[in-house]
C-alpha positions in Angstrom: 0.0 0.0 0.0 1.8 3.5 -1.3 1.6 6.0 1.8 -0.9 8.8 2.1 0.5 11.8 0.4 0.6 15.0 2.0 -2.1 17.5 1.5 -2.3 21.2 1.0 -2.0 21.5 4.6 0.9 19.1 5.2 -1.1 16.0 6.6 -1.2 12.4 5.1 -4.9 12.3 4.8 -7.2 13.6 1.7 -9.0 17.3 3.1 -12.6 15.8 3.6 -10.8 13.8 6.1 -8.6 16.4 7.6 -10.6 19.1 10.4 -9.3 22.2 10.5 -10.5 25.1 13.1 -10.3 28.1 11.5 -9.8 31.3 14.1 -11.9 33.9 12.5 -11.5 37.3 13.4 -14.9 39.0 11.4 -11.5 40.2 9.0 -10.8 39.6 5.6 -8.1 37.8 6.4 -9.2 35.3 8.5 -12.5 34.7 6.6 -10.3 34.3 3.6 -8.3 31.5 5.4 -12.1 29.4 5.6 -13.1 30.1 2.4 -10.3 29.1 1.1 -10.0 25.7 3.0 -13.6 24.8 2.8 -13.4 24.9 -1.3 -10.1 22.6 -0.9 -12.8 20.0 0.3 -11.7 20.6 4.0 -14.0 19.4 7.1 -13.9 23.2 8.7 -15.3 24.7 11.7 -15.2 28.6 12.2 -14.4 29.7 15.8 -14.7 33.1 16.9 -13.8 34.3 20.4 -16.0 37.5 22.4 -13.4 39.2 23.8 -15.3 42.2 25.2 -18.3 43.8 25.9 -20.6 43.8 22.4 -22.3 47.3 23.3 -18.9 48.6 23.4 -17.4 47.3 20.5 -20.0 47.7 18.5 -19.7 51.3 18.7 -15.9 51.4 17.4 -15.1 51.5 14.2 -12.3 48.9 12.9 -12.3 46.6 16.1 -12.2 42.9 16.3 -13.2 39.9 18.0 -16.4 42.4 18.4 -20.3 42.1 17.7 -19.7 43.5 14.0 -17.3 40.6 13.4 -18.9 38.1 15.0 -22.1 38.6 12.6 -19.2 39.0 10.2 -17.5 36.0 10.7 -21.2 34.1 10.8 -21.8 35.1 7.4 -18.9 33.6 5.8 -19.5 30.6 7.6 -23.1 30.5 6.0 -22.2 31.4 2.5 -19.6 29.1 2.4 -21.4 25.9 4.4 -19.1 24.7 7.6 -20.3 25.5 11.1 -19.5 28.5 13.1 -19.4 28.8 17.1 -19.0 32.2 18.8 -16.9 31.3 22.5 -17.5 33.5 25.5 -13.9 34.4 26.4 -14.4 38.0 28.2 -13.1 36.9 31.6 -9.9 35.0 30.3 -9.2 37.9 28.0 -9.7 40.6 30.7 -7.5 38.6 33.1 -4.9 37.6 30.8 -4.4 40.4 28.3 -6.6 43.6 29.7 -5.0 43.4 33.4 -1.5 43.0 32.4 -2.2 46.1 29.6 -2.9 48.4 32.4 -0.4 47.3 35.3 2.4 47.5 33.1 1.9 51.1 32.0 1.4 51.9 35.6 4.9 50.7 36.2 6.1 52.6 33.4 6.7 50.1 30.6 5.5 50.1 27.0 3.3 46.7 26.6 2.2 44.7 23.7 -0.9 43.4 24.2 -1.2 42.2 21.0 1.4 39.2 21.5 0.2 38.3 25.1 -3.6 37.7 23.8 -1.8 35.1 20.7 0.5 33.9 23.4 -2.4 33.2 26.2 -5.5 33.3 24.5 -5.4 32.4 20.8 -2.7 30.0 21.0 -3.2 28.6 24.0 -7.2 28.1 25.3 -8.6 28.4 21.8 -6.0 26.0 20.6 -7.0 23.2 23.5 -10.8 23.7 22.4 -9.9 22.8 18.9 -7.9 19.5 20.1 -11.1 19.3 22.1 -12.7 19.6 18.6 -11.0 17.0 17.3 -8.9 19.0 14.6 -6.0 17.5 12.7 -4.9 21.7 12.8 -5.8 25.2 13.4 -5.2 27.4 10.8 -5.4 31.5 11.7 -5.0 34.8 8.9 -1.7 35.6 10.5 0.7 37.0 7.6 3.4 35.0 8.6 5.3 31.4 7.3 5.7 27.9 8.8 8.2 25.8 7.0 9.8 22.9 7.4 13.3 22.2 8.6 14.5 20.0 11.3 11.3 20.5 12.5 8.7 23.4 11.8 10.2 26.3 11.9 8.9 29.7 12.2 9.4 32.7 8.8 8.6 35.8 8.2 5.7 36.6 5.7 6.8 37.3 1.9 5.4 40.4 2.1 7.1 42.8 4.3 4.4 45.0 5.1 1.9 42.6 6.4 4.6 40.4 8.4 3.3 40.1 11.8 6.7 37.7 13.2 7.1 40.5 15.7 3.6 39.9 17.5 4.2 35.8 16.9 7.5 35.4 18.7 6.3 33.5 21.6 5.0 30.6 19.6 6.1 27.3 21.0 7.3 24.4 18.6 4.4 22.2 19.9 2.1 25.2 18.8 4.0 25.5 16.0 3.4 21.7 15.2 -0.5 22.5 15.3 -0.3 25.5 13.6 -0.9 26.7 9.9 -0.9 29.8 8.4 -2.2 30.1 4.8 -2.0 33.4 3.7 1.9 34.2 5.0 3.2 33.4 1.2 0.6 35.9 -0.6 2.6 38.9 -1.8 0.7 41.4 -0.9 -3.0 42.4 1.2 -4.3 43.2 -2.3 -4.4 39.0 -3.1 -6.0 38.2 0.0 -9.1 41.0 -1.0 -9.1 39.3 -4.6 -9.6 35.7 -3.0 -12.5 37.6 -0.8 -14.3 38.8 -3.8 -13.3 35.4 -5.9 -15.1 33.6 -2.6 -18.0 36.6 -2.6 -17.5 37.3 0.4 -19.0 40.5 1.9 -15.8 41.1 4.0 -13.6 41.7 0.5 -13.5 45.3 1.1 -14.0 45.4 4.6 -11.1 48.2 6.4 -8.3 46.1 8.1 -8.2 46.6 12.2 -6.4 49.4 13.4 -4.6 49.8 16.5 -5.5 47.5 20.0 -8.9 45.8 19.9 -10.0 46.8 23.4 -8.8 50.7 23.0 -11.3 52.9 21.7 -9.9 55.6 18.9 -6.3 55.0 20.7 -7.2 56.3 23.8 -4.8 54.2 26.2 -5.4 56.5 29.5 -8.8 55.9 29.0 -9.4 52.5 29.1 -6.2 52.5 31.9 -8.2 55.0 34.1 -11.1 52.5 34.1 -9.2 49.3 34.7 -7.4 51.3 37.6 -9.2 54.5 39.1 -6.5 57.2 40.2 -4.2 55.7 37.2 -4.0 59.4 36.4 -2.4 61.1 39.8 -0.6 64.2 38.4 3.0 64.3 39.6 6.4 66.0 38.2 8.2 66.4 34.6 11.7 66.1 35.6 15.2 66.9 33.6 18.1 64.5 34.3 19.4 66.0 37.2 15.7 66.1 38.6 15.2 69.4 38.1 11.6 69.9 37.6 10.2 71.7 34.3 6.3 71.2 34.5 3.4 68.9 36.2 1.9 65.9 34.5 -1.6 64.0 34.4 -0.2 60.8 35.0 2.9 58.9 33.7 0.0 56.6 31.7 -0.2 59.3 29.0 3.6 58.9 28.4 5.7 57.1 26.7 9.6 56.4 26.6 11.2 58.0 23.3 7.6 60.7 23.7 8.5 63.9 22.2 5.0 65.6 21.9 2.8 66.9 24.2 4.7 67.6 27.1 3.5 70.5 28.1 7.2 72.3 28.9 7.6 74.6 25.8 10.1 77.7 25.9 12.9 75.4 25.8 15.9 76.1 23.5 16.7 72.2 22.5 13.9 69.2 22.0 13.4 66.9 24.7 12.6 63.4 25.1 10.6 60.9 27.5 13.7 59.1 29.0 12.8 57.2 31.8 9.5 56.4 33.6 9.3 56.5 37.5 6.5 55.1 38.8 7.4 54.8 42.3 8.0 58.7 42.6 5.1 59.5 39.5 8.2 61.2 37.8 8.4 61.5 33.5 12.2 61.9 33.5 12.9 64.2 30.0 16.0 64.4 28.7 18.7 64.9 24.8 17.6 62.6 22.4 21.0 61.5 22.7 19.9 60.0 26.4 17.6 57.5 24.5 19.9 55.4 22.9 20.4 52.4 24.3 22.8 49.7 23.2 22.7 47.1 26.1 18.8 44.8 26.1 18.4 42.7 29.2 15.8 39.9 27.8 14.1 37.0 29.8 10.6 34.9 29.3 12.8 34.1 26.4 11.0 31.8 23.9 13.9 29.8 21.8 13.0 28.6 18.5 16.6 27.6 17.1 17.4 23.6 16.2 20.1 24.2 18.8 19.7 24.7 22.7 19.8 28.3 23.6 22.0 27.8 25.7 24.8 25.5 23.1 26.6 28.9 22.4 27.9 31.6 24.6 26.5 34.0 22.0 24.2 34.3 19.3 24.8 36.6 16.1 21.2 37.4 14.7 19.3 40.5 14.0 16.7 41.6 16.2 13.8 44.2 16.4 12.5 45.8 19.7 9.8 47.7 17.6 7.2 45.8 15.7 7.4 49.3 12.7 11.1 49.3 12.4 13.1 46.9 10.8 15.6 43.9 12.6 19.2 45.5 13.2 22.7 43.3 14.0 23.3 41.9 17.5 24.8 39.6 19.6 22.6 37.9 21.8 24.4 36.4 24.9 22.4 33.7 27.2 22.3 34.0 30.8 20.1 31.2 31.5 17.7 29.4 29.3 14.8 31.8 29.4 17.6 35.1 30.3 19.7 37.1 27.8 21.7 40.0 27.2 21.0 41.6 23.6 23.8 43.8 22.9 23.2 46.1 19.8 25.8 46.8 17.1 24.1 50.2 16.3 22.2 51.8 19.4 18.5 52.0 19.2 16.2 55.0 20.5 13.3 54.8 23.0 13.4 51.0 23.9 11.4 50.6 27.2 10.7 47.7 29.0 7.7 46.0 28.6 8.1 46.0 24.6 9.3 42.1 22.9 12.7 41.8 21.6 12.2 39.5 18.7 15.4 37.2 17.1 15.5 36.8 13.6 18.5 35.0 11.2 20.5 37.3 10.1 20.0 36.6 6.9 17.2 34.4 5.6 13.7 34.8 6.7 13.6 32.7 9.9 12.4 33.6 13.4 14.2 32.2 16.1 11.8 33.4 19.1 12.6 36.0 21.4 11.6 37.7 24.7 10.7 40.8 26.9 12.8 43.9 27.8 12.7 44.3 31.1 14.4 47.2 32.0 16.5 49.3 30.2 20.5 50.1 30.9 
């Protein structure tokens, strides 16, 4: 008997026979990702998780996981005939992602929601229930590659400007094995609306999610304030020697590498958000010049190389601390298996602690994991 080839999504079994959860966001991308396996012959069922209040979220424009995409998502699992569930996951999602968002910019860092919600929620509970689901896989819109290697190994998407490697770091090489991620070879967002509109879908022209899900129009404080009343205590703008230039609303509505809206005009040279100080409710300004920071300490490092992470003393691989700028050289030095030193070849402005440090090859396209900054030096 000749073995089962492989099919489309890398399994020994024809599609009919292979069940795939699909997480569907209400996006085009997502929806896509259905569409496109259910007319490959595969046994799909749509998932979509409720991550916060409808009432709310219906009233912002260009959220997700939200009551517009919900009836979004339920529509492309009508036209295109595979079942649909909608899972109640407001409490795991405030507690895991919402929580953490606000603490951390109480103690000054710069969080990233974003990856902690994939990391906790997406990739984590939503994966078990599709086990629980009996599915071969889980496939998800994420614009980024899995290929094969030793193992499966984690790439960035072909096209540059939709790779989202930066907000996937943490993914583990079990998850990985699970995973699939059919849109990360497409060249461009404009082939992912043609397949929409090839599949009829009413989400082809749909507006692609902007900023974090749960923050309405951007507004960070906001949402902090009401997580955590008296978030906002004024306190003291502060030069370097702790010389005090003006009064603030409350370190949430700053940033590190924050230029505007500081409130201190009348000053001959531009200043910068250097430091945070939470303890005393200090912004700490400063030269641009005082932002550049060369030395990372990294830990809840996630390692993704064929190799322990701890086989080498040091690591030469590019790495980005910013999800908008591109990777830059470094030498990553282990401390423990989870604990790194990333020193920078070129210093980088404004890196605050809280935000991921992501490890890439230097050349190719391959992700080797990453971790958090955790203070700055």
């Amino acid at each position: 008997m000749l073995d089962q080839p492989l099919n489309s999504l890398g399994l020994p079994k024809p599609p009919a026979q292979t069940r795939v959860v699909v997480a569907m966001s209400g996006g085009v991308d997502s929806s896509v990702v259905a569409a496109m396996l259910a007319e490959q012959g595969y046994d799909v069922v749509g998932v979509t998780l409720q991550l916060y209040d409808h009432g709310a979220a219906l009233a912002k424009k260009g959220a997700c996981c939200a009551g517009r995409d919900i009836h979004d998502a339920r529509r492309v699992a009508e036209a295109m005939g595979f079942p649909h569930y909608v899972l109640d996951y407001e409490n795991t999602f405030r507690s895991a992602v919402m929580e953490e968002f606000a603490d951390a910019y109480l103690s000054g860092a710069t969080p990233v929601p974003c990856i902690r919600c994939n990391e906790r929620v997406k990739f984590k509970d939503l994966l078990a229930t599709a086990k629980d689901l009996s599915a071969d896989c889980m496939a998800t819109g994420h614009y980024i590659q899995r290929k094969f290697g030793v193992g499966p190994e984690l790439h960035r998407a072909t096209d540059a400007n939709r790779d989202q490697s930066y907000f996937l770091f943490s993914t583990t090489p079990d998850q990985l094995d699970y995973l699939r991620f059919p849109l990360g070879h497409l060249g461009s967002k404009a082939e992912t609306r043609a397949l929409a509109a090839r599949y009829g879908l009413a989400v082809a022209d749909k507006p692609d999610s902007q900023d974090i899900c749960f923050v309405p129009n951007g507004n960070y404080a906001a949402v902090i304030e009401k997580l955590r009343p008296g978030a906002s205590d004024p306190g003291d703008i502060v030069d370097l020697e702790g010389r005090v230039l003006g009064q603030h609303h409350g370190i949430i509505h700053y940033t590190v590498g924050q230029r505007r809206g500081l409130g201190i005009g009348g000053l001959e040279d531009p200043l910068y958000v250097v430091k945070l100080d939470p303890v005393l409710r200090r912004v700490i300004v400063g030269p641009k010049a005082a932002l550049a920071t060369r030395v990372i300490p990294v830990r809840e490092i996630n390692w993704l190389g064929d190799e322990p992470f701890l086989a080498r003393e040091e690591w030469h691989l590019d790495v980005k601390v910013r999800s908008t700028r591109p990777p830059r050289a470094a030498i990553v030095r282990p401390l423990s298996a989870t604990e790194a030193e990333v020193e920078l070849l070129e210093p980088e402005d404004g890196v605050s602690a809280g935000q991921a440090c992501v490890f890439y090859a230097a050349e190719g396209s391959r992700v080797f994991g990453g971790g958090w900054v955790w203070r700055g030096k």
